[in-house]
Backbone atoms as SQL, in Angstrom:
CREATE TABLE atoms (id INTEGER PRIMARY KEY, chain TEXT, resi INTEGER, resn TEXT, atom TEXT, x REAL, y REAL, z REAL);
INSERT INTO atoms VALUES
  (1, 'A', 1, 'UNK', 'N', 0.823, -1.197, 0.000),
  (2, 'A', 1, 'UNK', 'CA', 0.000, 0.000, 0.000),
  (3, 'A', 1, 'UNK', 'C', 0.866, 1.259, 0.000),
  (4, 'A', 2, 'UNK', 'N', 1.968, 1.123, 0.702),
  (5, 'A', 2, 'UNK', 'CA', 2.520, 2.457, 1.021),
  (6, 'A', 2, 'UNK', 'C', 3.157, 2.518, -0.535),
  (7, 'A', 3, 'UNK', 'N', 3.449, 1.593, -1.528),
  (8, 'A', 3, 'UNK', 'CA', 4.556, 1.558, -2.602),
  (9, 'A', 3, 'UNK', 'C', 3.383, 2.450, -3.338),
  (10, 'A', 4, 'UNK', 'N', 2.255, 1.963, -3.233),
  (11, 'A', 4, 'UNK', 'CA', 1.369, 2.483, -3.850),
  (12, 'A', 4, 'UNK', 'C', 1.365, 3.770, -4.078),
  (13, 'A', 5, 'UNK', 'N', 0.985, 4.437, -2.693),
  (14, 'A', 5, 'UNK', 'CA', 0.664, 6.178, -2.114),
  (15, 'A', 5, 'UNK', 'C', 2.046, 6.754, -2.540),
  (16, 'A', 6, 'UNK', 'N', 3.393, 6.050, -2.580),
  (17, 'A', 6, 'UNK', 'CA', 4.496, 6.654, -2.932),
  (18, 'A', 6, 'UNK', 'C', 4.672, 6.645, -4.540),
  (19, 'A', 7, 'UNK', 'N', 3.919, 6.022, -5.195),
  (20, 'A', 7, 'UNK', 'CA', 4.277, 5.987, -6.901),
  (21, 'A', 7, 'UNK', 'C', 2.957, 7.221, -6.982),
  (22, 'A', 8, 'UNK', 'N', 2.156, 7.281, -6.714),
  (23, 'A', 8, 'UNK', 'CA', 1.279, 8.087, -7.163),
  (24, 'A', 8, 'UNK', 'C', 1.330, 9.563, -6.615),
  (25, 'A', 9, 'UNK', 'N', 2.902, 10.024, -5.619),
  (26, 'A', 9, 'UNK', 'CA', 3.240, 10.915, -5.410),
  (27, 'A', 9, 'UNK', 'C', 4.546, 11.563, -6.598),
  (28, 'A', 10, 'UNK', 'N', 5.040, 10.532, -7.087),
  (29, 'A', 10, 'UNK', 'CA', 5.659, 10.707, -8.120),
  (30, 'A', 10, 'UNK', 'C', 4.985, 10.601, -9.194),
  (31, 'A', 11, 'UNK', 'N', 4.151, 10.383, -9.525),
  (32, 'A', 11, 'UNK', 'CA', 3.148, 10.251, -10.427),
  (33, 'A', 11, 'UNK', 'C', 2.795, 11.792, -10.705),
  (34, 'A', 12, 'UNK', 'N', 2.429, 12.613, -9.521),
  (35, 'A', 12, 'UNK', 'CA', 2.003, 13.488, -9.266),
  (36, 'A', 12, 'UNK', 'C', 2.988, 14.773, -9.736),
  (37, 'A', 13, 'UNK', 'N', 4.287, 14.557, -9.502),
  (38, 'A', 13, 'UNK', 'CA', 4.948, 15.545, -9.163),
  (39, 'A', 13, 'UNK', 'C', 5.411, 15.427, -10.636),
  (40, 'A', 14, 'UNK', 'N', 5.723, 14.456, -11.195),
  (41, 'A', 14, 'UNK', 'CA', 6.133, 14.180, -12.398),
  (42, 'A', 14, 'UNK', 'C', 4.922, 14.766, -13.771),
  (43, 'A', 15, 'UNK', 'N', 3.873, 14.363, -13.129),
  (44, 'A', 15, 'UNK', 'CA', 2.596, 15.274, -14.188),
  (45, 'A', 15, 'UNK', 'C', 2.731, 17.526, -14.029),
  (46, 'A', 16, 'UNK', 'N', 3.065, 17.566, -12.776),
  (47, 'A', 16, 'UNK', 'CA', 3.654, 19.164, -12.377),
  (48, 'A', 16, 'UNK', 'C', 4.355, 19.851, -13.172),
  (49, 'A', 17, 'UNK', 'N', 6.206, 18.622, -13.078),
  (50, 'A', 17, 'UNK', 'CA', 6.933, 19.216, -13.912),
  (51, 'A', 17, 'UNK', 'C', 6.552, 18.662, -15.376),
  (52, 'A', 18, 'UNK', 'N', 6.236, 18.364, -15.974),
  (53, 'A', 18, 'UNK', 'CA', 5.626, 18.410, -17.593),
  (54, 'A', 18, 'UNK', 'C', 5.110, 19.814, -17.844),
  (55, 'A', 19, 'UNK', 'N', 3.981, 20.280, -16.625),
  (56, 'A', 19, 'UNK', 'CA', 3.028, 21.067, -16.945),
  (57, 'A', 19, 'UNK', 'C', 4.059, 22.212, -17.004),
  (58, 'A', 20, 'UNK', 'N', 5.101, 22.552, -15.994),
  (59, 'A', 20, 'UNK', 'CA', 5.742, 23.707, -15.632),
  (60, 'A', 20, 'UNK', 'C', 7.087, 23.666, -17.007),
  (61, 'A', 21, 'UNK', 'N', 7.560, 22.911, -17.628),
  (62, 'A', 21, 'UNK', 'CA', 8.577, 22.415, -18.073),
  (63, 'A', 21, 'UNK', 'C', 8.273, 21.764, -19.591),
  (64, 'A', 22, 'UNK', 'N', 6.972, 22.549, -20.384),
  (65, 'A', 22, 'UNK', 'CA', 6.375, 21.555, -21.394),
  (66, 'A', 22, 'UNK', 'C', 7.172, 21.424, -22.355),
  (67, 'A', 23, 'UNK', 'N', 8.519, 21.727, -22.615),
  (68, 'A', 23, 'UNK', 'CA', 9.084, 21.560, -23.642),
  (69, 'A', 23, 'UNK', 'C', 10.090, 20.269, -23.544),
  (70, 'A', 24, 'UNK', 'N', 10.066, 19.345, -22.060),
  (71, 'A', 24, 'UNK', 'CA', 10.360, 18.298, -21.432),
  (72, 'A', 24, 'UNK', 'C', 9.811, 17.110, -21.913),
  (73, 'A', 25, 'UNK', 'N', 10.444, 16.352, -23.079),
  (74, 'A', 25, 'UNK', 'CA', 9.520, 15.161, -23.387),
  (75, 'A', 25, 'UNK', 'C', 9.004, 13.640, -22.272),
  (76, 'A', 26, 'UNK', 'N', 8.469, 13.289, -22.453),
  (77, 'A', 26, 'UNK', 'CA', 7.957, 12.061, -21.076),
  (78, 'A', 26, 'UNK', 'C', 9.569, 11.024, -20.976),
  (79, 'A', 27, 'UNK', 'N', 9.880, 11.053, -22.205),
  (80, 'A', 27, 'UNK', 'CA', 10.911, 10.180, -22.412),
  (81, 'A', 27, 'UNK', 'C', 12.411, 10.669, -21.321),
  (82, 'A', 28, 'UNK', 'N', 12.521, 12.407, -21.428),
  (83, 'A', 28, 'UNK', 'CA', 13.613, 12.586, -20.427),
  (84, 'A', 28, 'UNK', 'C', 13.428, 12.438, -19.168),
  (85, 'A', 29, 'UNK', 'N', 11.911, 12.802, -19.070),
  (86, 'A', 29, 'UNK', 'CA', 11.447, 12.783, -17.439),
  (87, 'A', 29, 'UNK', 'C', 11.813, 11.689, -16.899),
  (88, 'A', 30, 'UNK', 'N', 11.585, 10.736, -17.728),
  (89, 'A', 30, 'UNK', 'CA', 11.869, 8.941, -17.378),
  (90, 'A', 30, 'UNK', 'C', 12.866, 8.907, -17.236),
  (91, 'A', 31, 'UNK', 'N', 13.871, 9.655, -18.031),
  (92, 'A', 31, 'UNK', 'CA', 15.349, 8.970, -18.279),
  (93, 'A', 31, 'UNK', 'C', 15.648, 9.599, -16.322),
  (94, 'A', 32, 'UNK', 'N', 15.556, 10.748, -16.224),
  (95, 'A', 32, 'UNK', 'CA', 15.530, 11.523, -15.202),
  (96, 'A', 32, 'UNK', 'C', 15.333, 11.106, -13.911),
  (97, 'A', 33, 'UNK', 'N', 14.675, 10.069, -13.998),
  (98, 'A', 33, 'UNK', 'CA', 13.905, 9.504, -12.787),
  (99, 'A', 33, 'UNK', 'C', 14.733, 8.616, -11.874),
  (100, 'A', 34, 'UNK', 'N', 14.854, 9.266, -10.398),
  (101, 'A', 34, 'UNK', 'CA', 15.864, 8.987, -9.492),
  (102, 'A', 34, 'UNK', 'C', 16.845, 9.688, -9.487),
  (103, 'A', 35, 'UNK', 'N', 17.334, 10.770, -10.520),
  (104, 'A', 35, 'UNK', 'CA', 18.177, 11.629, -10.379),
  (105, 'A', 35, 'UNK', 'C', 17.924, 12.976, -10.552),
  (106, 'A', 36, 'UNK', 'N', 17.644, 13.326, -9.150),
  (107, 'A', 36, 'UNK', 'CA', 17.889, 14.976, -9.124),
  (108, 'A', 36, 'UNK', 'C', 17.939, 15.689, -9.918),
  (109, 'A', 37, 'UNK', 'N', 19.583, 15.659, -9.938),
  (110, 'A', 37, 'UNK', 'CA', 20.355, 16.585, -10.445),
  (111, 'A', 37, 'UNK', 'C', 20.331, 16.272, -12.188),
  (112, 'A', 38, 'UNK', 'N', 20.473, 15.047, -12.654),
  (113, 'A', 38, 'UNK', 'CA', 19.541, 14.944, -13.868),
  (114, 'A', 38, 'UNK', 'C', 19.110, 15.643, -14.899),
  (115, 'A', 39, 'UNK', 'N', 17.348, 15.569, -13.830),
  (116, 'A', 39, 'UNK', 'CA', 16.499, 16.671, -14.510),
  (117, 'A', 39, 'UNK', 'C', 16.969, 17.470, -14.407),
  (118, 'A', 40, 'UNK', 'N', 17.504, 18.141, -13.503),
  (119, 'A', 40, 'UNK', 'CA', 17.943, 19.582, -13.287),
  (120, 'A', 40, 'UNK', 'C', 18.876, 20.432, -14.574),
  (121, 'A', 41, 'UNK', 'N', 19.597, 19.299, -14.713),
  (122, 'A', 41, 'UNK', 'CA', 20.138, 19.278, -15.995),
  (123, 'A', 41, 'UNK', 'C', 19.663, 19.139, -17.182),
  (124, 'A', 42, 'UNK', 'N', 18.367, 18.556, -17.334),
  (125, 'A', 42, 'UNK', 'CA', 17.508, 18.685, -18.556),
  (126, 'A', 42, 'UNK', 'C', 16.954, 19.703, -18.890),
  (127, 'A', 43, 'UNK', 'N', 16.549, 20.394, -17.355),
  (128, 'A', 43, 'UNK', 'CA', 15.513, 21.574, -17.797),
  (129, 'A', 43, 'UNK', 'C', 16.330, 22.509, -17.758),
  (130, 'A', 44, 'UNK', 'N', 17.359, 22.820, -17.033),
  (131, 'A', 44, 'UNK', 'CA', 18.569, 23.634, -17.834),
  (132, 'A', 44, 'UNK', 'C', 19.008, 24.003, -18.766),
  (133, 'A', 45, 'UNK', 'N', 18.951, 22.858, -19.652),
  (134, 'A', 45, 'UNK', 'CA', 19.252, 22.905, -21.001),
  (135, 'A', 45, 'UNK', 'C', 18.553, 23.832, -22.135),
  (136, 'A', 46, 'UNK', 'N', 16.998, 23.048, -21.260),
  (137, 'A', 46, 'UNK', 'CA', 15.969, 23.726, -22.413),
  (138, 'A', 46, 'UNK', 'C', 15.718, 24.861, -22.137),
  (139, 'A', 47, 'UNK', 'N', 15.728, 25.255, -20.800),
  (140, 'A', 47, 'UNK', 'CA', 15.244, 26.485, -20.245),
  (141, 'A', 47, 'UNK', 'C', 16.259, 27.566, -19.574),
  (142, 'A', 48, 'UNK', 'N', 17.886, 27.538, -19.537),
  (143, 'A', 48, 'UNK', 'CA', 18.674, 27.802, -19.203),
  (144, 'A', 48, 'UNK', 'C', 18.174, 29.182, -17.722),
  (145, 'A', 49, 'UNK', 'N', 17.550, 27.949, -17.064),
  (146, 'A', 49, 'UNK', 'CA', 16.933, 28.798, -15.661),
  (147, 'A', 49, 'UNK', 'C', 17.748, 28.244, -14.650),
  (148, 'A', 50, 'UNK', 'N', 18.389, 28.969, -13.541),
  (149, 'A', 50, 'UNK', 'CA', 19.540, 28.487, -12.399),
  (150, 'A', 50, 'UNK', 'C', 19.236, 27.105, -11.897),
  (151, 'A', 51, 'UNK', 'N', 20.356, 26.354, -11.552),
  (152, 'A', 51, 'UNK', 'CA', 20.121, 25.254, -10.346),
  (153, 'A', 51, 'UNK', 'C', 18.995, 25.527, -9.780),
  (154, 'A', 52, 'UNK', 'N', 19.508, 26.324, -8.789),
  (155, 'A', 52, 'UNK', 'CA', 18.458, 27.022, -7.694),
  (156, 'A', 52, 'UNK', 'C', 17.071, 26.831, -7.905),
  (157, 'A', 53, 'UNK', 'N', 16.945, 27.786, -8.896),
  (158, 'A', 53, 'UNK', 'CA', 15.443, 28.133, -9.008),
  (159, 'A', 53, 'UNK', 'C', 14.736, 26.898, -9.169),
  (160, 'A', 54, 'UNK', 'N', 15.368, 26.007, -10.217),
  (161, 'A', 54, 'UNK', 'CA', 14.460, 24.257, -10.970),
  (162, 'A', 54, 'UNK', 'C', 14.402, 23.874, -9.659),
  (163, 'A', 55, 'UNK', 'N', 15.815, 23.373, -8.834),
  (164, 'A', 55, 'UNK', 'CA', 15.290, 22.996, -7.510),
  (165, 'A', 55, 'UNK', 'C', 14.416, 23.009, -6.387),
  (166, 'A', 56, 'UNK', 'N', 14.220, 24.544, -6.246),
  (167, 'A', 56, 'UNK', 'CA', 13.117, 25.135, -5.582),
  (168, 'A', 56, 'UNK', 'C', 12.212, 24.734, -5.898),
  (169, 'A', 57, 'UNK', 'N', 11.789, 24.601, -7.234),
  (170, 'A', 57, 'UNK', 'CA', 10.370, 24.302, -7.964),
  (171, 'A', 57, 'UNK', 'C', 10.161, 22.666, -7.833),
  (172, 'A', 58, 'UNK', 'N', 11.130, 21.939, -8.017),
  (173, 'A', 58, 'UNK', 'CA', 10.899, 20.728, -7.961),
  (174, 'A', 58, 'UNK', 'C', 10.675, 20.275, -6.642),
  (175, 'A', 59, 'UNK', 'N', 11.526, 20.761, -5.518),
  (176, 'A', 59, 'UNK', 'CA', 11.103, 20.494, -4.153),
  (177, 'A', 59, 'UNK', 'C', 9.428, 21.292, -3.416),
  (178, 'A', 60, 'UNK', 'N', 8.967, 22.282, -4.361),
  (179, 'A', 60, 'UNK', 'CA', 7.402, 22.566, -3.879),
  (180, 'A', 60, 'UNK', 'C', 6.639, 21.492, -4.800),
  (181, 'A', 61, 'UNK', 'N', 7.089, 21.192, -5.737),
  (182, 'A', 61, 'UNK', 'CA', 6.236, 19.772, -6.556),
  (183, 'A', 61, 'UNK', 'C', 6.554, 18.543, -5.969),
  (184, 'A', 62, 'UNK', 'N', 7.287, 17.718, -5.120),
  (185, 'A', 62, 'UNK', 'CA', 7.645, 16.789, -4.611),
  (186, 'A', 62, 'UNK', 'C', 6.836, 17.171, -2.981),
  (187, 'A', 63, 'UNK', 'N', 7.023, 18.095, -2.342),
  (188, 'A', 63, 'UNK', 'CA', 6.672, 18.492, -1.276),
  (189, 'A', 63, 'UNK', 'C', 5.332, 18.521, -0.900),
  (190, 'A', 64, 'UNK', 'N', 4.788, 18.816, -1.805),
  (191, 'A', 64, 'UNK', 'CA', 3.318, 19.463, -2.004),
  (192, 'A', 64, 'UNK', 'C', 2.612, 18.372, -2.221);
């Protein structure tokens, strides 16, 4: 049950950053997945917006 409530929090946070990040295909998000710093590096790329800031955003979408 708990694997459950925990995939559908990533589920969650992962549907967020798409919405916030739409130029992010499903395919990097995946590749992304389990690493932080990663994405951070993906959406960097596309969006050349600070560490900082993606982080911030990803920790109120994970948090939340």
């Amino acid at each position: 049950m708990t694997s459950d409530k925990n995939q559908a929090r990533i589920d969650e946070a992962e549907a967020k950053i798409k919405k916030q990040w739409g130029k992010l295909t499903d395919d990097e998000v995946m590749e992304a997945r389990g690493s932080r710093d990663k994405l951070i590096a993906k959406i960097q790329k596309k969006y050349a917006e600070s560490r900082e800031a993606i982080g911030d955003k990803i920790d109120e979408f994970t948090n939340s």
